[in-house]
C-alpha positions in Angstrom: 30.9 -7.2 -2.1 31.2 -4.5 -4.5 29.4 -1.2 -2.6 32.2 -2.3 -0.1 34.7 -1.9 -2.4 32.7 1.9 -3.6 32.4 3.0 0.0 36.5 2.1 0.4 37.0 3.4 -3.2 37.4 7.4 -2.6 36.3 10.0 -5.1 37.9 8.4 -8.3 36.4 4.9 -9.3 37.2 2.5 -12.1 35.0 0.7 -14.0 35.4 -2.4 -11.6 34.3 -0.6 -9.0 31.2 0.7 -10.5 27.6 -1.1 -10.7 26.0 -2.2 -13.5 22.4 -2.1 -14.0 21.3 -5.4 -12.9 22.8 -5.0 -10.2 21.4 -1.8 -9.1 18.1 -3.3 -9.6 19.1 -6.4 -7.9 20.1 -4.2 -4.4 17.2 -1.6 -4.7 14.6 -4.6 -5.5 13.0 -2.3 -8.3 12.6 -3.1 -11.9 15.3 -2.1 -14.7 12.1 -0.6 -16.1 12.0 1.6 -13.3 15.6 2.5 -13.1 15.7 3.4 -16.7 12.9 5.7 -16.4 14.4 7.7 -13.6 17.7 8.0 -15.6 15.6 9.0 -18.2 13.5 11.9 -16.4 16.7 12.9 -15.2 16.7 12.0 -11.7 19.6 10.2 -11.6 22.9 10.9 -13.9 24.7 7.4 -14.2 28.8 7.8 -13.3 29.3 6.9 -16.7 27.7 5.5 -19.9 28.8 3.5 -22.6 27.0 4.1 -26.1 25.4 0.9 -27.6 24.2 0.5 -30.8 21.2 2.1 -30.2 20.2 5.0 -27.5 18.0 2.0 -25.9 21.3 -0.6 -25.8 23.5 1.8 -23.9 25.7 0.2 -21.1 25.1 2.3 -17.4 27.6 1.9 -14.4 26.8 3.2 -11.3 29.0 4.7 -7.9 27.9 4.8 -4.7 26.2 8.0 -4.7 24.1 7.0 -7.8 22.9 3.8 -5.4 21.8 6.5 -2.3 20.1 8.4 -5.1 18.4 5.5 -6.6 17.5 4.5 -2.7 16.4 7.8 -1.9 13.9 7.5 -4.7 12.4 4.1 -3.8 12.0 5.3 -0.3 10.0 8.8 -0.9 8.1 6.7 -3.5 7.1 3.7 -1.0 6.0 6.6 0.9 3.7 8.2 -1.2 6.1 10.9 -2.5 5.1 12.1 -6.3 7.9 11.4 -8.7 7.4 15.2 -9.8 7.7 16.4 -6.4 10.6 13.9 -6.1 12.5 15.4 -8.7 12.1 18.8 -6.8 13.6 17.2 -3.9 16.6 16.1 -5.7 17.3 19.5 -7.1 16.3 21.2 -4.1 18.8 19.6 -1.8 21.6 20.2 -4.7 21.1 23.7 -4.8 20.9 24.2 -0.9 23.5 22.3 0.1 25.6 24.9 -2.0 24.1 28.2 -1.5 23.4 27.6 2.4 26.7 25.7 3.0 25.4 22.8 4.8 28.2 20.8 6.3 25.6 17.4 6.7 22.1 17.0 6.1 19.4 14.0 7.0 16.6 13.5 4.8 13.6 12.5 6.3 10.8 10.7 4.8 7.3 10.1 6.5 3.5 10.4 5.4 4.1 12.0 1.5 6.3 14.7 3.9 10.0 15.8 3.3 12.0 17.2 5.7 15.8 18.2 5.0 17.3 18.9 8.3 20.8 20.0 8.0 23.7 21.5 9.7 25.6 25.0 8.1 28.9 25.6 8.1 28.5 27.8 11.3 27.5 24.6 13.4 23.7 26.2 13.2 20.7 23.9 12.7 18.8 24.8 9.7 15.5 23.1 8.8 13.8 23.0 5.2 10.5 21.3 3.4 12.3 19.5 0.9 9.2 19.6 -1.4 8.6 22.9 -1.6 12.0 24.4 -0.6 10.8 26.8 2.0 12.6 27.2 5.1 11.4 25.8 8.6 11.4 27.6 11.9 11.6 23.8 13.2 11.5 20.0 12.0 8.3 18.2 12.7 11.1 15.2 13.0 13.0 17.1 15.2 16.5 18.4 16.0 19.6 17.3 14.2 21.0 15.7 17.0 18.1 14.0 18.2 17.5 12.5 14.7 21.2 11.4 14.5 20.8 10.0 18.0 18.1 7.7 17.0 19.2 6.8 14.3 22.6 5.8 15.9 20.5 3.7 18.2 18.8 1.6 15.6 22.1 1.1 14.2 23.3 -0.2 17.5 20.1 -2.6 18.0 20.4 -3.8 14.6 24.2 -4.5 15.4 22.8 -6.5 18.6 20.7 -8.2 16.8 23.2 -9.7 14.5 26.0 -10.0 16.7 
């Protein structure tokens, strides 16, 4: 499948291993409407465009970290997240992740809430509404180790499910 091939692929990606469009669509169950609009607002930069005959004909591909994008958006949206507030978000945890030097971060998504809870460079926890931006003396979600915990354990019953 081709997000296989993306996640093997590395930082540099031909245009084989890219997504198109319908695809996108087809993954995220959204509409082409949809995904158009949040390219438009600016939410999501494709990993490369090929000019059509009109502005409305371009060709979009997509890389793996456009699909977490476009999945990060369905998922603050199915939970009652504002598409303004969304786009805060997005910039939000761009700019952090540089200035603080976070090493990893989990986003977490419940009740029209945003939680970034992330880990610095220094091996310190370091918690942040993702909304408005503003630090956290804690996470309402919890610790960084006990959200990676759990969600290693759903991975592991979903796994035992299957297998």
């Amino acid at each position: 499948m081709k997000v296989k091939r993306l996640l093997e692929g590395g930082h540099k990606v031909n245009q084989s291993q890219l997504l198109t469009l319908k695809e996108i669509t087809q993954l995220l169950s959204i509409t082409q409407r949809q995904a158009l609009y949040w390219i438009k607002q600016g939410a999501i930069k494709p990993a490369q465009v090929v000019p059509g005959p009109t502005k409305t004909r371009n060709t979009y591909y997509f890389d793996f970290d456009n699909l977490l994008n476009y999945r990060i958006i369905k998922d603050m949206l199915d939970a009652g997240i504002d598409f303004r507030k969304i786009r805060k978000i997005s910039s939000f945890i761009r700019k952090i992740g540089y200035s603080e030097r976070l090493n990893e971060g989990i986003l977490v998504i419940s009740e029209k809430r945003a939680e970034l809870v992330a880990i610095n460079q220094l091996g310190q926890e370091r918690y942040y509404d993702a909304i408005t931006g503003q630090g956290l003396l804690f996470s309402l979600a919890g610790s960084y180790r006990e959200i990676k915990k759990l969600i290693e354990e759903d991975e592991e019953e979903t796994l035992t499910i299957k297998a």
